[in-house]
C-alpha positions as CSV (number, residue, x, y, z in Angstrom):
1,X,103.1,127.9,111.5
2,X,103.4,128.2,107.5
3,X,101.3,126.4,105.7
4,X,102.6,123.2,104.2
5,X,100.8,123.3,101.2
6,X,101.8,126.8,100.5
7,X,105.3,125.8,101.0
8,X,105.6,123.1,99.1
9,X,103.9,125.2,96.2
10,X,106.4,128.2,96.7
11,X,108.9,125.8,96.6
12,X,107.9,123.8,93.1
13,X,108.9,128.0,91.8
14,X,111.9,129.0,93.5
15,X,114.5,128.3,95.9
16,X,114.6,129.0,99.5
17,X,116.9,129.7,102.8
18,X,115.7,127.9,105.3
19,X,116.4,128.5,109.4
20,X,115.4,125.8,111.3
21,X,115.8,124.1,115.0
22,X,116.4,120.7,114.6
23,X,115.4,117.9,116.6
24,X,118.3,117.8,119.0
25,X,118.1,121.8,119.5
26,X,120.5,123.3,117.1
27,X,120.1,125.5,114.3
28,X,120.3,124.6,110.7
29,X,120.6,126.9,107.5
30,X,119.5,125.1,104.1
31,X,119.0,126.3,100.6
32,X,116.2,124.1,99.4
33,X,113.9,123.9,96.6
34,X,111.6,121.4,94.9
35,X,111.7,123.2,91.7
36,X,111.8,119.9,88.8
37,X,115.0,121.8,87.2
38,X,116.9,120.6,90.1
39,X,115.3,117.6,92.0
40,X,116.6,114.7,90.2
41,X,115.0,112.2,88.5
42,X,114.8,108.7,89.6
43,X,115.6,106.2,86.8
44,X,113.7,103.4,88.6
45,X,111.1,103.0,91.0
46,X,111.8,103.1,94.6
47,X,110.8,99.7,96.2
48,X,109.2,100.2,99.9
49,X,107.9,97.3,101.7
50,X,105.7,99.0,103.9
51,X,103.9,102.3,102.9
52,X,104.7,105.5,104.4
53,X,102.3,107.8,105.8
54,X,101.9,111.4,105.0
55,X,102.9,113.3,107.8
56,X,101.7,117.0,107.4
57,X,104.1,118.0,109.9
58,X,107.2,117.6,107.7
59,X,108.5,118.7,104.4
60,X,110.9,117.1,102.5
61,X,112.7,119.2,100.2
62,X,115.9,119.1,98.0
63,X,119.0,120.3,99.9
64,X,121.1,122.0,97.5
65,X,124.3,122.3,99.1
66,X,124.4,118.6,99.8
67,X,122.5,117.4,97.3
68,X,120.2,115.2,98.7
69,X,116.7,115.0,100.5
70,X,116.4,116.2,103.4
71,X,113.1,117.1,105.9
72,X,112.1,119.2,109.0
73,X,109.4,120.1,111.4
74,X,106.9,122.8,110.0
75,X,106.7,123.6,113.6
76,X,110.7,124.4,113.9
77,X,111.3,126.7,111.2
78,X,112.0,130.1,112.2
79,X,112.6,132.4,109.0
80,X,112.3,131.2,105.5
81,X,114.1,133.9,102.9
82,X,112.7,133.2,99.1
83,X,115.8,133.3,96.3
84,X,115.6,132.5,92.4
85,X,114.9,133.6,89.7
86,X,111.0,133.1,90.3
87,X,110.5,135.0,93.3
88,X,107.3,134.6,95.0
């Protein structure tokens, strides 16, 4: 299993193609990143009534195709290609 840590580093640098199972047992194909020339900027605070745990289990990254957050299992990801500009 990839490191999360690693991931969400590589991640903050370029873009990424990610093949994953999901949950119910299909697969999914996202381009990703977490680089801050894409993820948007919130404009106000996000309000949560209860805090959320860090799971270290999951990564949430920016979908860039739907343009939106979106997670998975560290556990279900079965190839993860690099693309950008800033390769790693």
């Amino acid at each position: 299993m990839i490191d999360k840590n690693t991931l969400r580093e590589n991640l903050t640098k370029c873009m990424a193609r990610v093949i994953f199972t999901k949950t119910d047992g299909s697969t999914r194909e996202m381009n990703c990143t977490l680089m801050e020339d894409y993820v948007p900027k919130q404009s106000e605070p996000v309000v949560r009534h209860l805090p959320r745990a860090e799971n270290d289990e999951v990564l949430a990254v920016w979908d860039l195709d739907n343009s939106g957050w979106r997670s998975f299992r560290l556990d279900s990801i079965n190839t993860i290609e690099y693309i950008g500009v800033n390769r790693v």
